[in-house]
Structures are given as structure tokens and as C-alpha cells.
N, C-alpha and C positions, 0 to 999 in steps of 0.2 A: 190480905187482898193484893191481888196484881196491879200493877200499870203497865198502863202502853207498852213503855219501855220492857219493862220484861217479857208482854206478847212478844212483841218484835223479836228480843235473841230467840225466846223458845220459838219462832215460827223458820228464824234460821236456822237455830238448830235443827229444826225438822227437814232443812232441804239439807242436811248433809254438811252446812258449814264447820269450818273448824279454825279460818282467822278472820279476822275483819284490818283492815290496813288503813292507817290518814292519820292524821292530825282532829282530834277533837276541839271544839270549843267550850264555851260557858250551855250554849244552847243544848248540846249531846250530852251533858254529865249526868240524865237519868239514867240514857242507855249506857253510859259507860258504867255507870254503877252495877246494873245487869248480868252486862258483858262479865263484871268483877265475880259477879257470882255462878258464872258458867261455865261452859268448860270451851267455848270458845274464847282465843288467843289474840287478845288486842296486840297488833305490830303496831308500835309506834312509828311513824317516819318524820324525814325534818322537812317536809312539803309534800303539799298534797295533791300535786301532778304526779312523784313517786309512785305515793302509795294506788293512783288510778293506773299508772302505768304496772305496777306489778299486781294489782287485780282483774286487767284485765290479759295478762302470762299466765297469770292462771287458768282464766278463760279457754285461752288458747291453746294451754299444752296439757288440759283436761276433757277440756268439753263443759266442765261446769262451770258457772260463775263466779268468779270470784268478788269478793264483798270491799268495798273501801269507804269511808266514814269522813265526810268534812263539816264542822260550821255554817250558819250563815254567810251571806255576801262574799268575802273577800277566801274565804277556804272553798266555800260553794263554787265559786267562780275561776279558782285552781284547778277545778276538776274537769274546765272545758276542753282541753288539751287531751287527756286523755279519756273522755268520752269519746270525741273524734277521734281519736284513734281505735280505739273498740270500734267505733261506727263501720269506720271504714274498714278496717281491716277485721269485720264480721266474727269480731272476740267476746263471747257472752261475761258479761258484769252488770253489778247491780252498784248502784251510786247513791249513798245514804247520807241525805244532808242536813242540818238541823234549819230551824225558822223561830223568829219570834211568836211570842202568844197570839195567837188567833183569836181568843176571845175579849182580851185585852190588849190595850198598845199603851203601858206604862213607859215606854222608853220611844212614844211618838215612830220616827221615821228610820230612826240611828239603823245604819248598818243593813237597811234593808234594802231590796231588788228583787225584782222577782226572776228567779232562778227556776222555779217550774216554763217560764217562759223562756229564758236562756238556754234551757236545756233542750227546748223541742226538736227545734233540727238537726242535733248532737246525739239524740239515743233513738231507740226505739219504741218508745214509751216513758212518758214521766207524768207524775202525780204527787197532788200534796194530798196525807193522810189526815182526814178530818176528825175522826172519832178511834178509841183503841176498839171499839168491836169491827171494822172494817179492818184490820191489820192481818189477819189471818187471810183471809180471800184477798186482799192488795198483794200480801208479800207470794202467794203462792202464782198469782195470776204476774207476777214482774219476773218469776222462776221461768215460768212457763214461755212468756215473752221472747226474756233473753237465750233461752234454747233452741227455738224452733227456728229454722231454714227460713230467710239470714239470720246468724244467731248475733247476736250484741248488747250497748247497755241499753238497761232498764233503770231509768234516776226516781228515787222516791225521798220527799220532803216528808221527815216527821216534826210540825212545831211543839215546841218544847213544855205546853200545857198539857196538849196531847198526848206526851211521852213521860207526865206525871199522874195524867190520870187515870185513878184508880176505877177498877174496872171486875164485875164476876166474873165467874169461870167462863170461858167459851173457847168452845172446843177448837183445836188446828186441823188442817186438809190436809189429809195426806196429799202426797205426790204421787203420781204416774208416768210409764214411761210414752216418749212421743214418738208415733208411729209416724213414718214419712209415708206420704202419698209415695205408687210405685206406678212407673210409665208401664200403660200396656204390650199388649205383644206388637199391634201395627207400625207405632214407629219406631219399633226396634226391630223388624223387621225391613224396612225402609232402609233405615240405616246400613243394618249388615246387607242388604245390597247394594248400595252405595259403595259401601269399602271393598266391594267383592269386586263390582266394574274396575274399581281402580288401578290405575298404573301401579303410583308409587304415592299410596299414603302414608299418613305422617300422623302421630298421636300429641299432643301437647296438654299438658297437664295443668291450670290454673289453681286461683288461691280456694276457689268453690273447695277443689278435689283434695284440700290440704286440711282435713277436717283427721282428727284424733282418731276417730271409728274408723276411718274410711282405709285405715293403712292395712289391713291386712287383705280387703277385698279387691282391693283397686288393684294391691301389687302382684294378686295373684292373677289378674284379669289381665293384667298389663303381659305378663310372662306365658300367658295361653294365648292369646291373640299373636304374638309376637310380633307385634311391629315397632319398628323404631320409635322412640316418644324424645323430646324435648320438652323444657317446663316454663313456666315463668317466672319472674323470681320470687315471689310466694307461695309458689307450686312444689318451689324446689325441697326433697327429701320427702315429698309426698312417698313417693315407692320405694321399699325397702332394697338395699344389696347393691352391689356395685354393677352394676347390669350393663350386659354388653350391647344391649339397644339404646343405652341414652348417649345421645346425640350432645347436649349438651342445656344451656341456661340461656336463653333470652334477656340479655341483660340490659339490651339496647332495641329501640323497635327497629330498625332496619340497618344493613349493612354490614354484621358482626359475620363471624365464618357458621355460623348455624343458621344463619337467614337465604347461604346458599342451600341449605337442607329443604328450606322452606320454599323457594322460588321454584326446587325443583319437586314439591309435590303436587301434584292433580289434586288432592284432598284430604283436609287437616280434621280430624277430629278433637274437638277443643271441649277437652273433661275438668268442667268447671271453673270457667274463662270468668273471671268476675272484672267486667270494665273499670273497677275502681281503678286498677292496675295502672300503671304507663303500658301503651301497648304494646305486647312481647313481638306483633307483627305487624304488617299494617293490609288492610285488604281494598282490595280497588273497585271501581264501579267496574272496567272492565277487565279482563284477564283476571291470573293470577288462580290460585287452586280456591276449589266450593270448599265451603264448610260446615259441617255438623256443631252443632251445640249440643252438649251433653251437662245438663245442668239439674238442682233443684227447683230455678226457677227458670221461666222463659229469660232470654237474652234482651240485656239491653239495646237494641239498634242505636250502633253511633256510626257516624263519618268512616270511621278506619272498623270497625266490627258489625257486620251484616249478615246473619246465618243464612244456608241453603237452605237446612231443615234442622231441627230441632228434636231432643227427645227427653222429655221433662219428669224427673220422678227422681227418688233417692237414687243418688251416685252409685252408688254399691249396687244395690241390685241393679242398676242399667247395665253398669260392667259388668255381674258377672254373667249377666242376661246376653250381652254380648257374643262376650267369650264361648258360652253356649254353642251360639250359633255361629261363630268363625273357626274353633280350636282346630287345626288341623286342615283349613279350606285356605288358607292366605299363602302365595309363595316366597319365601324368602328374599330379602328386600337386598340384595348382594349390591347393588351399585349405592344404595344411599346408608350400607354398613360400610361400604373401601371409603366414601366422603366420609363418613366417622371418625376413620383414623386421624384423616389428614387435620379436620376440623379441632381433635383435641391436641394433638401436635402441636398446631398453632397458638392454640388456647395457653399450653404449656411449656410455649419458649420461653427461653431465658429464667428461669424459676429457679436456676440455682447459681444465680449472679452475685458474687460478691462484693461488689463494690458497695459502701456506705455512705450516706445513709441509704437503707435497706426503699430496695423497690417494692412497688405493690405485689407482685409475681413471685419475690422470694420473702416476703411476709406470710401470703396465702400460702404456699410450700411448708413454709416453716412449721406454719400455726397446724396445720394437717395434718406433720408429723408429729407432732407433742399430743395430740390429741387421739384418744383411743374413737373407734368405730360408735360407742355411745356417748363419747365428750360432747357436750353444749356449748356453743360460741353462738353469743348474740350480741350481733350488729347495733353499734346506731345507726342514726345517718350521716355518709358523708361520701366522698371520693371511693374509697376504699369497701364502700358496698356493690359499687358495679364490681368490682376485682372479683370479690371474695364470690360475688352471683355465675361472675363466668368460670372460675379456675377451680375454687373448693366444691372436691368432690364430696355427697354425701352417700354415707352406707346406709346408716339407721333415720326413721322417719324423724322429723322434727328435731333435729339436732345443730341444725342453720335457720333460726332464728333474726329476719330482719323484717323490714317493714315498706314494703315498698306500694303503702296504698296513701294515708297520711306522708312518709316518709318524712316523719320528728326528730328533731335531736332530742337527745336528753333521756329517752328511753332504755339505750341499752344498759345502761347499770343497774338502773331495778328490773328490767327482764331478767339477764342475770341473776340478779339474786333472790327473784323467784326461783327461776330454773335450780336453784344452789338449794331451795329450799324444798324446792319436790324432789330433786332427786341428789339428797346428800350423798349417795356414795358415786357417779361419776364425777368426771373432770365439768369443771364449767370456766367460760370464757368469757368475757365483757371484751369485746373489741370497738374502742371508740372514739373518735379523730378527738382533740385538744379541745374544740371549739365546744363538742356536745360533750364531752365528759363535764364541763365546768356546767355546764349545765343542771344538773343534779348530785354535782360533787357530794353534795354534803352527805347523800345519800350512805359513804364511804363509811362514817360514825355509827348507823345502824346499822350493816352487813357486818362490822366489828362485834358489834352489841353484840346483835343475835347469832355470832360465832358461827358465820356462815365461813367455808372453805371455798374460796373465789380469786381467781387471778383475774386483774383488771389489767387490758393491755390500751397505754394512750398512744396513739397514732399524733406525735409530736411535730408540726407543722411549722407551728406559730402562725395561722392562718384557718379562714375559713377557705381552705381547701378546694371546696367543686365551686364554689362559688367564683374563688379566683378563679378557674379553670375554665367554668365558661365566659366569665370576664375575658381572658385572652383569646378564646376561641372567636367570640363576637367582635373580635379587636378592639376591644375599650382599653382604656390608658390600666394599667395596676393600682388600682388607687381604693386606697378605704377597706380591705381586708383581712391587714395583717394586725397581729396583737403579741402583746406580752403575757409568757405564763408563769407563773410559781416554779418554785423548785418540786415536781410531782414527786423526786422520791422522800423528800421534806417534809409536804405536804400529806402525803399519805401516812405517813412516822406522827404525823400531827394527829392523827385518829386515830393511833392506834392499830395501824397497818404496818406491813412491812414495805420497802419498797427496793427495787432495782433499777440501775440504768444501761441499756442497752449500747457499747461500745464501739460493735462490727458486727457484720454480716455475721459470721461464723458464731458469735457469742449469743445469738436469738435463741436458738433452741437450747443449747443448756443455760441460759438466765430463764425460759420458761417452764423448762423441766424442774430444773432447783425450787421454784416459784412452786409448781403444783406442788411437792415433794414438802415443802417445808408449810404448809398446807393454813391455815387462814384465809385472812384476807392478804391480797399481794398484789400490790400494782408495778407495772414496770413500765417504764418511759424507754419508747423506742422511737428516735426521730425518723423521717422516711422522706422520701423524695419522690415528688410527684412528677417529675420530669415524664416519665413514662406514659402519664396521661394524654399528654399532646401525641407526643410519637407513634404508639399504637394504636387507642380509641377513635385520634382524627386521621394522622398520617397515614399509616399502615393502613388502616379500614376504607382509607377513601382510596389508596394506591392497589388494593390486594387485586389480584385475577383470579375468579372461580378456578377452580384446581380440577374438577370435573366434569365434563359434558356430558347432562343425564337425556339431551333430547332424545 
């Protein structure tokens, strides 16, 4: 006869699982027993913000959820970090936590908290499972949840009586596929006369429009329309090919050389704007270009984001519904392709400066070049993700992985080694300042384990980086951000990694060629100098002169 426990893998099995990621406790060992006999692949990690953060990479660079498994209380409670970050940054996962007996309380209060209630405003649904014949209709209905437009997690408690008791047959739900609402003809109509009046519109791509399905539609809508697009920085590698209409990355809300693009359009079409964002623009009560919202869902109204008009229904067919009706009617945008040049010009001074330690400008440069058209570099957070948002260009979709809705440390190393894990045969990058690599270090022991092939690059500071950064910008004293690190190539040789140290400017790209080449895991310690931060982002951006007069 079955339990709970084995409902539950056979109902994951049924959605197509094939790992489950965390840290188990006492509470889980029914379902881990289960797990033992399935053919789904228990990944151990050494914490269980890890294993939430590389379930919900999964999410993100599939479309399906990915699965991660904690204890009660203090594992349960690891897991709020990266629920919020699924949350926010609309990455479908499912979050599997154990509980003490429900029927019984032999062990009183120990260890307990209610974590169906911690989790509320962390997912998009959460439930504790009362009985194993509700586990078939729970798990298929927590699938369904985390898929649908905004997609994110789903947390479900199974307590640990529940998941030994024995239970007859009953039967599992299939799954179905989820049909998005599609906007009708009138505001897409509306629309393409909006962009028809226009001078000199402008396309900007959000994180909505950064959906896995969405790349072959969107890119092709993007290239029949033909107007210049700009992204945000979770937009960014939404459209495939190095396209001679992107403008460039919003990496800042106002001031950058791509927000002259912006000042100078009469009206922004904004494909999949999700406010979670920092805003890539800022919009005013008076002046300034109207905007269309092209979303799944209506637009948030905030302060700086207030649409003209609206056109609500799956991305994909909006755009190619679009394109439709524009392909061939728009005139070619010649004054805000000549600000193009100039804008990436700008973007890519100085990028192949030698002097050491290595700038942000000839890190991005470098890392661009080691890495082929389908390499994966995933960002944590830190300094060096506004760089990598403005200067790294992408060809293929989803190959610039960061996070700019949460914006977490301590993520990029298990993104990465998801990413290493769906797609073993390209190149994959973990790029991640000192501060947030130490963050999930340990994680370094299981991408060894599981013989994943991963170069992790630490951005060597001894500092928290933007923190100090806008510490001096605010003019506060320098106080309280610096620290001490390990010996990283030591330290990685301590797991079972290889490690490299970064000398000179010149020695970057062949220490990270060797690194991919000599293939494992491979960390390399490159110190960098953030001097550059002050001089360009504040100096230079608050000194520059518009280069073009589009009146």
C-alpha cells in the first residue's frame, strides 16, 4: 500500500519532474525514502536558500518549476530568500517543506512556527496538506499556480504523519497545457495607430517580455516592426541576434546615454514593463513621451510608471498581432539609429584598458570574449551588474542572467550551476563580487560533487562594493564596509576545485580560457578597481552633453 509520501513523488513525477533540490530533515525521510525509489534525483545542497535559489533557475530558464525540499522551522525558514526572489522576479517553483504531526504533538512546541503563514506574502500560494488523498488535486493545482501569468512559487507543507500515511489507490491529474487570454483586435488597433502618428518611437523590452516561450515570437515581431528597442535589465537577451536596432540596456533610471534615446521619443512602447524593476525610465506627470503598456496583465500605476493605453493579452500574439499591422508601414528611424552609434561608443570606452587591477569595462570586454554566443554568465549582485547590464552585449536569449527585481547576493553561484546543469555542453559563468560569493561559498562542494563543468569568477574587492559606492556618493565617511577574505584559490583547492589568480589585465582572458578548457569546477580570483564607478556613472553622466538634437 502507498503513503502520502509516495503520492507526492508519483504526482511529481507526473508534472514532468526529474530533481528535487534542499537540505532534508528528520520530518522529510518519508518522501526522501520515495524519492530513493524513483527516478527523480534528489541534489543534495549545503543550504537551503541554494537549493531555492537554483529551483527557482530552473523556473526561469524552462518555464517549469523547479522543485526544492526543506524541514521544518529553521530549513523552512531558509527558504524565504529565495521564495522572494521567485516572487519577484516571476520564476515558477514549487517549495516542499516538512511539519510536525498534526495529529499528534509528542514533541509539544520544539521547532515549530508556522511557515504556511511566513510564506504568504513570499509565493503565490501556500498550503499545508491535510490528508494523502488531497495530494494529487493540491500538487497539480500548486503546477498550475506557479505557471500561469505571473508565474512563481507555490510552497506546500506536507507534515510528516501525513507523508507516512498509508493510503489506497487514487488515481493522479493529468496536466494540461495553459492557454493565455489573447487581447482583441480594438486595442491592438489603437495601438498600431498610436505608433503610426508617431514621430520617433521607441520599443523597450521588460522582464514580463523575458519569458522562455516568448523568444522566438517577440524576436521575430521585434525585426518586422523594425523599430529601435532598448531593454531593462531583465529584459535584457529577451531578442535573439545582435540586432542593429538595440539601442542599448537601462541600467540606470535616468541620465545614462540611452535615456538621451528616451527624452527624444514622442512614444515608448513598453513590452512587458514589470514595476518590480528599479525603473529603466522615469515618466512625468507633465511632458515627456505617452506610453503604451503591452503586458499579460494590466500595469501597475506608480509615481514614475503611468500608461496612455494599454493592450492586455499573451505577449506573443500581441506582438506578432502587431507586426501584422505595422510590417512595412513605419519609416525608418535614421536620427535615433546615428544616436545609436554614438550611445554604444560611449557605452564602450575604454574597454580595453590595461591597467591593473582590471576595470569594470575591461572585465565585461574580456568575459564577452571567452565566452561563445550561447555561454551563460550569471550575475549576483553587486557593482559590477550595472557594468555587465550596460556594456555586455547579448546574441542568444537568456544567456545574461541577473536579477534586478529582489536583487540578492548569494544567488549567482547556484544559478550557475543550474544553468551548468541544463545545459552541460555550453560554457557557463558565475560572476560574483567577494562579498555574495561568501555568501553561498559552500555551495562550491556540490557543483564539485555533482561534476558540474563551471568557472566561477570572484570580483576581489575586499568590500562591499556599491554599498561603499554609494556610501561616498551620499558623502558619508568610509566606514564599516571593508573585510577580510580567504585565500579564493586555496579555498576553492579546499573543495575540490581548481583555482587561478588573476595577475594583469592581459592575463584575464587566457586564465579564463585555460579555466573553461581545463573544464570542472574552476574558480579564479580577479581583484578589480572600482574607481571607475565614481568617474563614469556619477561624473561623466552628470557632465555628458546630449550628442544629438532630435527636436
Amino acid at each position: 500500500m502507498r503513503k502520502g509520501s509516495d503520492l507526492l513523488v508519483e504526482a511529481l513525477e507526473n508534472e514532468g519532474v526529474d530533481r528535487v533540490f534542499g537540505v532534508p530533515g528528520e520530518e522529510n525521510l518519508d518522501v526522501v525514502e520515495s524519492l530513493r525509489k524513483s527516478k527523480i534525483e534528489l541534489v543534495l545542497t549545503r543550504h537551503e536558500q541554494a537549493a531555492a535559489f537554483m529551483a527557482a533557475t530552473h523556473g526561469r530558464l524552462t518555464g517549469r518549476p523547479g522543485v526544492c525540499i526543506a524541514t521544518l522551522g529553521p530549513g523552512a525558514l531558509n527558504f524565504s530568500t529565495g521564495a522572494a526572489y521567485a516572487h519577484l522576479g516571476a520564476m515558477p517553483m514549487i517549495l516542499i517543506t516538512g511539519q510536525k504531526a498534526i495529529m499528534t504533538a509528542k514533541q509539544a512546541r520544539f521547532q515549530i512556527v508556522d511557515v504556511v503563514a511566513s510564506m504568504r506574502p513570499l509565493t503565490k500560494m501556500t498550503r499545508q496538506i491535510v490528508s494523502p488523498a488531497s495530494i494529487p488535486s493540491v500538487v497539480r493545482d500548486a503546477f498550475r499556480v506557479a505557471m500561469e501569468e505571473r508565474p512563481g512559487p507555490v510552497h506546500l507543507e506536507l507534515p510528516e504523519d501525513v507523508a507516512a500515511e498509508e493510503i489506497e489507490d487514487i488515481r493522479l491529474i493529468p496536466g494540461h497545457s495553459l492557454d493565455r487570454p489573447v487581447a482583441p483586435p480594438a486595442p491592438l488597433d489603437r495601438a498600431a495607430e498610436m505608433i503610426l502618428a508617431a514621430k520617433r518611437p521607441l520599443v523597450m523590452i521588460g522582464a514580463a517580455g523575458n519569458r522562455p516561450r516568448l523568444v522566438e515570437p517577440l524576436s521575430a515581431a521585434v525585426r518586422r516592426i523594425g523599430l529601435p528597442f532598448f531593454n531593462t535589465q531583465m529584459g535584457k537577451g529577451a531578442v535573439t541576434g545582435g540586432s542593429n536596432l538595440y539601442l542599448g540596456t537601462a541600467a540606470l533610471s535616468e541620465g545614462d546615454y540611452v535615456h538621451e534615446a528616451v527624452a527624444a521619443a514622442d512614444l515608448i512602447i513598453a513590452v512587458g514593463h514589470d514595476t518590480i524593476e528599479k525603473p529603466p525610465f522615469l515618466m512625468r506627470q507633465d511632458g515627456g513621451p505617452k506610453v503604451i503598456h503591452l503586458g499579460f496583465q494590466s500595469a501597475n500605476v506608480e509615481q514614475v510608471y503611468h500608461p496612455d493605453a494599454e493592450v492586455i493579452g499573451d505577449i506573443g500574439v500581441t506582438m506578432t498581432g502587431l507586426a501584422n499591422r505595422l510590417e512595412g508601414k513605419l519609416p525608418e528611424q535614421k536620427q535615433t539609429l546615428e544616436l545609436r552609434q554614438k550611445i554604444l561608443a560611449k557605452i564602450n570606452a575604454r574597454a580595453e584598458e590595461d591597467r591593473f587591477p582590471v576595470t569594470p569595462q575591461r572585465l565585461v570586454h574580456d568575459v564577452r570574449a571567452v565566452m561563445p554566443e550561447d555561454g551563460m554568465v550569471c550575475l549576483d549582485n553587486g557593482m559590477y551588474k550595472i557594468w555587465f547590464a550596460r556594456n555586455y552585449r547579448t546574441h542568444v536569449a537568456n544567456t545574461l542572467l541577473l536579477d534586478n527585481a529582489l536583487a540578492t547576493m548569494g544567488a549567482g553561484l547556484p544559478s550557475a550551476m543550474m544553468a551548468a546543469m541544463l545545459h552541460p555542453d555550453r560554457r557557463v559563468m558565475a560572476v560574483c563580487g567577494d562579498g555574495g560569493f561568501m555568501m553561498n561559498s559552500q555551495e562550491m562542494e556540490t557543483a564539485v560533487r555533482l561534476g558540474l563543468n563551471l568557472v566561477v569568477l570572484v570580483l576581489n574587492d575586499g568590500a562591499y562594493g556599491m554599498i561603499r559606492w554609494k556610501q561616498a556618493v551620499d558623502q558619508f565617511p568610509d566606514y564599516g564596509m571593508t573585510f577580510g577574505n580567504p585565500d579564493f584559490v586555496a579555498y576553492a583547492k579546499a573543495y575540490g576545485a581548481k583555482g587561478s589568480r588573476v595577475t594583469s589585465a592581459e592575463a584575464l582572458v587566457p586564465t579564463l580560457e585555460a579555466a573553461f578548457k581545463g573544464g570542472g569546477v574552476h574558480l579564479v580570483d580577479c581583484p578589480i578597481d572600482y574607481s571607475e564607478n565614481t568617474r563614469v556613472l556619477v561624473e561623466e553622466l552628470r557632465n555628458k552633453v546630449p550628442d544629438v538634437d532630435l527636436a
